[in-house]
N, C-alpha and C positions, 0 to 999 in steps of 0.2 A: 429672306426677302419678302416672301408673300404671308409669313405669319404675322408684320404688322398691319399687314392690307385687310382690315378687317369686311370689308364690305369686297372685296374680293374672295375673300373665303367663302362671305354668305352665300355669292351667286354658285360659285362652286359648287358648295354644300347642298344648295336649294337644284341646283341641274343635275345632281346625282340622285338625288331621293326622288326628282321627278321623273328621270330614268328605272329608276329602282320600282316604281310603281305603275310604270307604263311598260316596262319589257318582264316584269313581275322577277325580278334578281336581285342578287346581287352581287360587288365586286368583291375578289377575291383580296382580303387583307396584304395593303403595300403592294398593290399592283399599278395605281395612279398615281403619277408625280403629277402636282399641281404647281404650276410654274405663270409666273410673272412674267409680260412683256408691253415693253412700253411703246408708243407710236411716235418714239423719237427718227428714230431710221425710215419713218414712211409719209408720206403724205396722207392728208385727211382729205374724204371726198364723201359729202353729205351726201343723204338720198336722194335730193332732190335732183345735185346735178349729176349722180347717177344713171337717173332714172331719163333726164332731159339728153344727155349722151349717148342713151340706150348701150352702157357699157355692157350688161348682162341679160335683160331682157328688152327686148320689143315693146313700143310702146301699141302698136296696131295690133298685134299677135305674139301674144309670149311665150307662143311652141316655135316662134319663127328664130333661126340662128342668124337673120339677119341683124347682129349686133357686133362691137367690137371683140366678146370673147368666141363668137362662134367665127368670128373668120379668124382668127388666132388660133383656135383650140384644132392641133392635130396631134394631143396628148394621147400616148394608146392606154392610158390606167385611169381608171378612176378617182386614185388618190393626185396624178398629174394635173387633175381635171380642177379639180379641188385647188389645188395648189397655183395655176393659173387664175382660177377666179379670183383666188384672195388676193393676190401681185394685181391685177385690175384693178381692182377697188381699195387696195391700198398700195398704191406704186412705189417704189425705193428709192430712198433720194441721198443713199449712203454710198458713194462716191465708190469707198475699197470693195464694195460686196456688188458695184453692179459690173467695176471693170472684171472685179474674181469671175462673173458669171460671162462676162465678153470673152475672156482668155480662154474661158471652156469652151463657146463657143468657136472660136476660132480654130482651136485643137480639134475639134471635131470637122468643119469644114476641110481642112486640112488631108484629114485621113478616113478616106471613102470607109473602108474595112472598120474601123472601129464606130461609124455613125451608122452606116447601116449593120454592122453586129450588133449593138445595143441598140438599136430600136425593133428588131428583131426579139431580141431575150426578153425587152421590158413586155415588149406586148403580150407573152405568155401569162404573166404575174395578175394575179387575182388582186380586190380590193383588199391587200395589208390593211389598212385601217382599218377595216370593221374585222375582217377574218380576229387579228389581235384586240378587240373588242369583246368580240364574243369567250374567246376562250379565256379571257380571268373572270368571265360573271359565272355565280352561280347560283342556279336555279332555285326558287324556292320550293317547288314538286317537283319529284321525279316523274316523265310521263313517258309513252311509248316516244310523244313526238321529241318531247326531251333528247332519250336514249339514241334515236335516227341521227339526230341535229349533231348531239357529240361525232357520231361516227362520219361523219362528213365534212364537220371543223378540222378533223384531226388528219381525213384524209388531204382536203385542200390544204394545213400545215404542211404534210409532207409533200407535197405538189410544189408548193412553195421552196422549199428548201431543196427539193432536188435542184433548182433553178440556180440554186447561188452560187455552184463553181463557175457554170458556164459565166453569172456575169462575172463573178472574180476574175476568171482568166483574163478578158476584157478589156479590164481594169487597169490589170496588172501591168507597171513602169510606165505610168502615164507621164506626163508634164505639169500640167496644170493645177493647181491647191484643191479646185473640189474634186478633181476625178480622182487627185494622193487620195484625199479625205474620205468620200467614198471605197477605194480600194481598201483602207487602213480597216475601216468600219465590218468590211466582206472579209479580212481575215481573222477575225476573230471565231476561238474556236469552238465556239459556244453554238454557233449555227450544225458544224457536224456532230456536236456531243447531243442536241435535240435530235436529230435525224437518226442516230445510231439508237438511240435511245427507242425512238419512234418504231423502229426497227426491227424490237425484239419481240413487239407485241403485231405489228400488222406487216403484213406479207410486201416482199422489194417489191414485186411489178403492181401495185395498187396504186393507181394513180387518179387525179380529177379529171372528170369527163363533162361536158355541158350537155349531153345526151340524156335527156333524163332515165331513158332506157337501160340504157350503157352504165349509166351513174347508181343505180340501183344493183344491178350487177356486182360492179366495184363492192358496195356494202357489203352485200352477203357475203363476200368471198374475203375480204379483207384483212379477217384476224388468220394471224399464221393458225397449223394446228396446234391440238396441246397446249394451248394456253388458258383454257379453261374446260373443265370436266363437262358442265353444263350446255357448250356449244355443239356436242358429238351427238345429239340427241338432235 
């Protein structure tokens, strides 16, 4: 679909290499799907009356959350955050996907336990997006800060991943199409074959810390032992 969008490839093409040159990397071969979406399912909302609505910024002061996504936005993730803004600015006007998101709604109102369990679990959860960002580039030097950065993606990975039974449970024999859909998505078994895997090289109790103190710590101590000659020194 997107091979004959030629001028869709370009900008592709042309936002990766201008990536590739401002974070000095690159991506790891067949790690980006490049996918086509059209603005058939959503409404168009120029900048102007964006901007006249103050849907996202302030028109007086643009640290100010006095706008429509800051009294909206009690997202606990970054990527939620993200993903409300863009619903703002481009609203849904596809009938099946906004009742699917009322039904979920609903289901959740409904049952205290499973709305406050998952707003709970999600708020633990780091920026996925960029965390999965970072880890298919790769660097064109290896550098000490390089080498730090790895050991820190890889801890946040496994921070991540311990995270995913608790929401599976959750999840699990829900009602509604996206919370199946989600569930379907948390049992695949690829999330604990990463972790096992994760596993044989950096120590179980290593976890992410916002501490920076704490988080340094974590570093040092993180590779099991015996996993390389050169650590024992």
């Amino acid at each position: 679909e997107v091979q004959a969008k030629y001028y869709c490839l370009a900008a592709a093409a042309a936002l990766l290499k201008y990536l590739e040159f401002l974070q000095n990397s690159v991506y790891v071969a067949k790690s980006l799907k490049v996918s086509f979406k059209g603005s058939e399912q959503t409404a168009m909302i120029d900048s102007a009356s964006a901007s006249n609505l103050e849907l996202v910024v302030n028109n007086r002061n643009y640290r100010s959350d006095h706008t429509l996504f800051g009294v909206l936005n009690h997202t606990k993730t970054p990527g939620g955050a993200r993903r409300l803004r863009s619903n703002i600015l481009e609203p849904l006007v596809d009938v099946e996907t906004i009742n699917t998101r009322l039904d979920t709604i609903q289901e959740l109102l409904e049952d205290e336990e499973l709305f406050f369990g998952l707003k709970n679990a999600i708020s633990h959860f780091l920026d996925i997006d960029q965390l999965l960002s970072v880890l298919v580039q790769i660097p064109k030097k290896e550098t000490f800060q390089v080498a730090e950065a790895k050991i820190t993606h890889i801890i946040q990975l496994k921070y991540t991943l311990d995270l995913v039974p608790r929401l599976r449970m959750l999840l699990k024999n829900r009602n509604t199409a996206l919370l199946k859909a989600y569930s379907t998505t948390l049992e695949d078994n690829r999330f604990d074959m990463i972790l096992e895997q994760i596993k044989t090289v950096i120590n179980y109790d290593t976890t992410y810390l916002k501490d920076s103190f704490k988080m340094r710590t974590q570093k040092c101590y993180a590779v099991r032992p015996n996993i390389n000659e050169f650590l024992r020194h």
